[in-house]
C-alpha positions in Angstrom: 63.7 -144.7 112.8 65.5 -145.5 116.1 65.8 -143.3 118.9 69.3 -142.9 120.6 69.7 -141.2 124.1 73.1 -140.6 124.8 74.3 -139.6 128.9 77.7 -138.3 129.6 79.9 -138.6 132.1 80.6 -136.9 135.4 82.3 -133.4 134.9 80.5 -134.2 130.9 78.6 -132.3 128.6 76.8 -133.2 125.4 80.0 -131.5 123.4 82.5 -133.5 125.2 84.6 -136.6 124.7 82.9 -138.8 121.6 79.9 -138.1 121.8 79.2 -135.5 118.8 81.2 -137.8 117.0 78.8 -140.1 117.4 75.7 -137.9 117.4 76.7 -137.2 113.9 77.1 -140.8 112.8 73.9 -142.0 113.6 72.1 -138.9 112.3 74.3 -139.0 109.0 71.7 -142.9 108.8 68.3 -141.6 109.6 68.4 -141.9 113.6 67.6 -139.5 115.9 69.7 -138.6 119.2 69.7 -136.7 122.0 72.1 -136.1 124.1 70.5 -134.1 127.4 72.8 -131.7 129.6 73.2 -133.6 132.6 72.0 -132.1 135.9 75.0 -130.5 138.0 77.3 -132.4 136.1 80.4 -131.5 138.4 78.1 -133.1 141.6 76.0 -135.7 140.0 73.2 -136.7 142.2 71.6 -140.0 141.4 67.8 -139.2 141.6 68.4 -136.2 139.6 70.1 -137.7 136.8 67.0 -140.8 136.5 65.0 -137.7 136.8 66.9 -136.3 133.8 66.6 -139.4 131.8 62.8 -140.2 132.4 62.2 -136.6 131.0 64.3 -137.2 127.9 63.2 -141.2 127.4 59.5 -140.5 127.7 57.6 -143.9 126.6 60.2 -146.3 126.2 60.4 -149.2 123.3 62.2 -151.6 121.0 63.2 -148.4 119.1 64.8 -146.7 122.1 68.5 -147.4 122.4 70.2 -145.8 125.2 74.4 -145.2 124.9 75.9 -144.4 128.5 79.6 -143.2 129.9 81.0 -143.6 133.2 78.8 -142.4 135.5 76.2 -142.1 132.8 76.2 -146.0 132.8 75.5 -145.9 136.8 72.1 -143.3 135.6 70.9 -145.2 132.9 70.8 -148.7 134.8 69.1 -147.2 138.0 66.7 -145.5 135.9 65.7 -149.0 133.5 65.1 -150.3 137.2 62.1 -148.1 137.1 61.1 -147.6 133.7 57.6 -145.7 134.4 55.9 -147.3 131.2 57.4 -150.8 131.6 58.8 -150.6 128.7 61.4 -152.7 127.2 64.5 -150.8 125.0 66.1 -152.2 121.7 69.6 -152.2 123.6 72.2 -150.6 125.7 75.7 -149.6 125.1 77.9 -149.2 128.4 81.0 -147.5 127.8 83.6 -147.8 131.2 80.6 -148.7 133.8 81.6 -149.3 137.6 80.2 -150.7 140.4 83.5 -149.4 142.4 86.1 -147.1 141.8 89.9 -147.0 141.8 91.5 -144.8 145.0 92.8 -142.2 142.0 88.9 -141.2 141.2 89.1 -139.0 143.9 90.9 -135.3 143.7 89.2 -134.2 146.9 86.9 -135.5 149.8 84.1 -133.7 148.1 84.2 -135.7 144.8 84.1 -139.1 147.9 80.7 -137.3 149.2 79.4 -137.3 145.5 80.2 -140.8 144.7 79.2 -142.3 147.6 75.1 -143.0 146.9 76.3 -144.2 143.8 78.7 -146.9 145.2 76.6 -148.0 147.9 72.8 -148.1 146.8 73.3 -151.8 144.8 72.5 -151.5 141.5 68.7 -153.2 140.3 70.5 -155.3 138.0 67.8 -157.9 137.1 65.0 -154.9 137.0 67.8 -153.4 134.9 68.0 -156.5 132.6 64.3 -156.7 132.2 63.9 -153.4 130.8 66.4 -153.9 128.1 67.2 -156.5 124.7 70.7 -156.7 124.9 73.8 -155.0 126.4 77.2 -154.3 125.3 79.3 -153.2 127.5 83.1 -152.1 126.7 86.4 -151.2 129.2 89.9 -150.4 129.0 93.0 -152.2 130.3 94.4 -148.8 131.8 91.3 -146.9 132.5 92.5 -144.8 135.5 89.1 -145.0 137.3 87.7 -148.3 136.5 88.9 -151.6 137.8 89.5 -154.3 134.3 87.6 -156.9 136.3 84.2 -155.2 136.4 84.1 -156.2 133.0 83.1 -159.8 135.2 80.7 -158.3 136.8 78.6 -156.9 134.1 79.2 -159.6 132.0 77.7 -161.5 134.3 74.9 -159.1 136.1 73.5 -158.4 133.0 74.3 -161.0 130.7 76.2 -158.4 128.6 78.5 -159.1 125.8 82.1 -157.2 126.6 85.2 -156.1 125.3 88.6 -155.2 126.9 90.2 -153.0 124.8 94.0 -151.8 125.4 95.1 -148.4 126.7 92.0 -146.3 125.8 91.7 -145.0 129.1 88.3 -144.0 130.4 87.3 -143.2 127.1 87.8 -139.1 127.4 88.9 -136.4 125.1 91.8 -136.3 127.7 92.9 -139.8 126.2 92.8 -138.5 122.9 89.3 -140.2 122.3 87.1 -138.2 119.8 85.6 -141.2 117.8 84.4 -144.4 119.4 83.6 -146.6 116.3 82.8 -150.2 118.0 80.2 -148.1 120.3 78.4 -146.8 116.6 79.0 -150.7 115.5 77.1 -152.2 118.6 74.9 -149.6 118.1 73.7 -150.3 114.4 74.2 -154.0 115.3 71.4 -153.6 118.3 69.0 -151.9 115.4 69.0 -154.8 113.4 
């Protein structure tokens, strides 16, 4: 049985967007997922959040597969960076990752405090890439927060495979996304 660990988004929880949807998917074929309440999920704070994930991930393997969103993604790759047990995971999906943000992120200069250890501590991408199989990594055309060409960047930081999908947004229940089926197929695909 694989083990999936699921991290939302900022301003996420574990009910939110796809991600019962997918919870339910995997379960419905024998895997086991968790999906961990974020720490201050309105003022995500970087060490926290690895924090959060170390707790959840415990002794990572080729039967840990970690899903990520937004932010999430940002957590998840910090935290392989310094994976405690040197342990290597089956795969990871990415879903809308950044390594910058578009000017429309930002409703106030609060949410710019919040971001900014995020967009200016580089990201450990080869630690990162060690610590992992394989990575998908998927982004929309008219995602309001995320720049298309990032999909460049973690193609080619991480050696990721990547889709572009058209006017999906960032992937939220506020662009009608309840269901995220090439997420569950990379998933299942990764397990093989």
């Amino acid at each position: 049985m694989s083990r999936v660990i699921l991290i939302h988004r900022w301003q996420g929880s574990p009910g939110a967007d796809w991600y019962p949807w997918l919870k339910r998917e995997l379960e419905s074929r024998g895997h086991e997922v968790v999906i961990p309440s974020m720490p201050d999920p309105d003022t995500p704070n970087m060490h926290a959040w690895m924090g959060a994930i170390a707790r959840v991930a415990g002794v990572v393997d080729e039967n840990t597969f970690f899903v990520a969103h937004s932010i999430g993604c940002q957590a998840v790759l910090r935290y392989l960076a310094h994976v405690p047990n040197h342990g290597v995971a089956g795969g990871v999906v990415l879903v809308a990752p950044w390594t910058r943000l578009k000017e429309e992120s930002f409703d106030s200069e609060a949410d710019r405090v919040v971001a900014r250890p995020w967009l200016e501590m580089p990201l450990p991408w080869d630690a990162a890439k060690a610590h992992a199989k394989k990575f998908f990594c998927l982004f929309s055309d008219n995602d309001a927060f995320v720049f298309v060409e990032e999909e460049k960047v973690f193609k080619q930081k991480l050696n990721a495979e990547t889709r572009v999908e058209k006017e999906k947004g960032h992937y939220t229940q506020f662009d009608a996304c309840k269901e995220l089926p090439i997420v569950l197929e990379k998933v299942l695909g990764m397990m093989k």
